[in-house]
N, C-alpha and C positions, 0 to 999 in steps of 0.2 A: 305544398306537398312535402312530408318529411323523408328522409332519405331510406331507400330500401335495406334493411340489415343484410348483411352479406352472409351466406352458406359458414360456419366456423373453416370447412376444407376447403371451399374455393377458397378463403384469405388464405390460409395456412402457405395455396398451392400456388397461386399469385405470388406470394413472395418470395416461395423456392423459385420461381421464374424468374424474377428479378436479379434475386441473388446469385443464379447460374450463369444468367448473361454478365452481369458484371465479372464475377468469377474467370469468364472466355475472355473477358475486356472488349467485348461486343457491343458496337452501338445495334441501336434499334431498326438503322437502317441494313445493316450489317445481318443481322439475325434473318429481314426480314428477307434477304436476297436468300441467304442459306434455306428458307422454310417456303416460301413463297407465300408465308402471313402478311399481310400488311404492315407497315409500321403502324399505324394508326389501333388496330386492332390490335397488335400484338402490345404497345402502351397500354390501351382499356385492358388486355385479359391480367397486364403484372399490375394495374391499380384495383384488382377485383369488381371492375363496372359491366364484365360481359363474363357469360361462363363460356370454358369452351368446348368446341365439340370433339366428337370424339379423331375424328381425323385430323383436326387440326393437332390437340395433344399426339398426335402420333406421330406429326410432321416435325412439333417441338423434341419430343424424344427421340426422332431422327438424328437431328441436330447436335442433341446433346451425348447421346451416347449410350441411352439408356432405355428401360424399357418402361410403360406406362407404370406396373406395380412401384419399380423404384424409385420412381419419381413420386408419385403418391408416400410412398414411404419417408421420403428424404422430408416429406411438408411434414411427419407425426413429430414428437417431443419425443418420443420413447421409442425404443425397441422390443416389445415384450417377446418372450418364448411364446404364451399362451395368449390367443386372443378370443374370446367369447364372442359367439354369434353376435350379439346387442354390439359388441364394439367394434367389428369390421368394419371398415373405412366401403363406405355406398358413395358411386358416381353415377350419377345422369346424364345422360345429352336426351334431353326429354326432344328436341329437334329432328336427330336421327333414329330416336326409340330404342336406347341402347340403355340400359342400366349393368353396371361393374362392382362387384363385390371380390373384395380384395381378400381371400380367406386368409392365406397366409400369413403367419403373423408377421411384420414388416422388420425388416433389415436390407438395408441397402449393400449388403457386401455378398448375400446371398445369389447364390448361383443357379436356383428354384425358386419359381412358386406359383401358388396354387390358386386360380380366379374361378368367377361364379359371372358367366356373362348371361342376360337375357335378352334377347330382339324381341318387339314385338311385332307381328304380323308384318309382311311389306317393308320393313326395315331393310336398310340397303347401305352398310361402310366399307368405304375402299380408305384406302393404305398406301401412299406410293410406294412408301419404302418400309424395309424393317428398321427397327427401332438401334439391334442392332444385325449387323449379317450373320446368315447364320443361325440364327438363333432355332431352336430346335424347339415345337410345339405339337402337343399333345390334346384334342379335342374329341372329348366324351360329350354324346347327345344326353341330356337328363331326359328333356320330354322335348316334344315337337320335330320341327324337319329344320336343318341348316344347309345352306348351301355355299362351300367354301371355296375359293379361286384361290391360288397359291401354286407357286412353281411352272406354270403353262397350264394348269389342269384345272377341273372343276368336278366338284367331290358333290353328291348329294348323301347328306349324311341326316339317321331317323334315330329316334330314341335307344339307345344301348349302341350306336355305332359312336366307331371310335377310328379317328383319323392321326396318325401321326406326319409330319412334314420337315424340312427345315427349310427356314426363310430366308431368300435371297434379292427378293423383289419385292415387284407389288401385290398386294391380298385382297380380296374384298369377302366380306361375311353379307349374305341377306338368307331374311329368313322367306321361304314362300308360301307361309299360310298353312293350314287357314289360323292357327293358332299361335301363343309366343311360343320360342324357341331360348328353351333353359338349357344353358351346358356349362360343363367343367371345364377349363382349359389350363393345363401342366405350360411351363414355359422355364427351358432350360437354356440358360446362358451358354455361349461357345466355350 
């Protein structure tokens, strides 16, 4: 059997992984207490052997300080101003049915930006924590129904509605049917 090529982003994102923990001076076991990844797992996602999911990246973003877009960002080569639909940075957790489009063009120093989330039916991600406290979020239905848990409450939100929150806890997003749930989500740094 020859070996499966690897996503270009997941490598990219695998080694900002790496690079971050050594960065903290983090062993693996270390990390793996802060996140409650396994160690085992958390070595397969910085060698690029597993992709991960979306909760779990959330758990690592936790950790680090940061939020999923700038972490994505921190794996590109460049920072452009302008980024053309064809080049947004596209994430899958094809497991929990989540796919993440990054519109914003990427800068890690930036204190907005702009994502394109879709669930597909019966999709269902919780969050323990935010990524960071705090953080102030902005969620437009494009099409479909989303149902969001954030702050004690639970929001059902349909196409043209629009939730604003700030995040101190845990969240979870599911979408309930019958079709995907396309939305915009603004996400402003403290």
């Amino acid at each position: 059997m020859g070996k499966t090529e690897v996503d270009p982003v997941e490598a990219r994102l695998a080694g900002r992984l790496a690079h971050l923990r050594a960065e903290h001076g983090w062993s693996l076991e270390e990390l793996a207490a802060r996140t409650g990844v396994s160690r085992s797992t958390l070595s397969r996602l910085e060698r690029a052997e597993i992709s991960p999911t979306a909760a779990m990246l959330g758990k690592l973003c936790s950790a680090y300080g940061r939020t999923m877009s700038q972490l994505l960002a921190e794996a590109e080569a460049d920072f452009p101003q302008l980024v053309r639909a064809d080049r947004q940075t596209v994430w899958r957790d094809e497991a929990s049915g989540f796919t993440r489009r990054s519109v914003s063009p990427p800068h890690p120093g930036s204190r907005g930006e702009l994502v394109e989330g879709t669930l597909r039916p019966g999709a269902d991600i919780s969050y323990d924590e935010p990524p960071v406290a705090g953080l102030e979020q902005h969620i437009w239905v494009l099409d479909g129904t989303l149902e969001v848990s954030a702050g004690g409450g639970t929001h059902r939100i349909k196409t043209g509605d629009c939730l604003r929150f700030r995040l101190w806890g845990r969240s979870r997003f599911h979408n309930p049917g019958p079709g995907p749930a396309r939305y915009a989500l603004v996400i402003v740094l403290p």
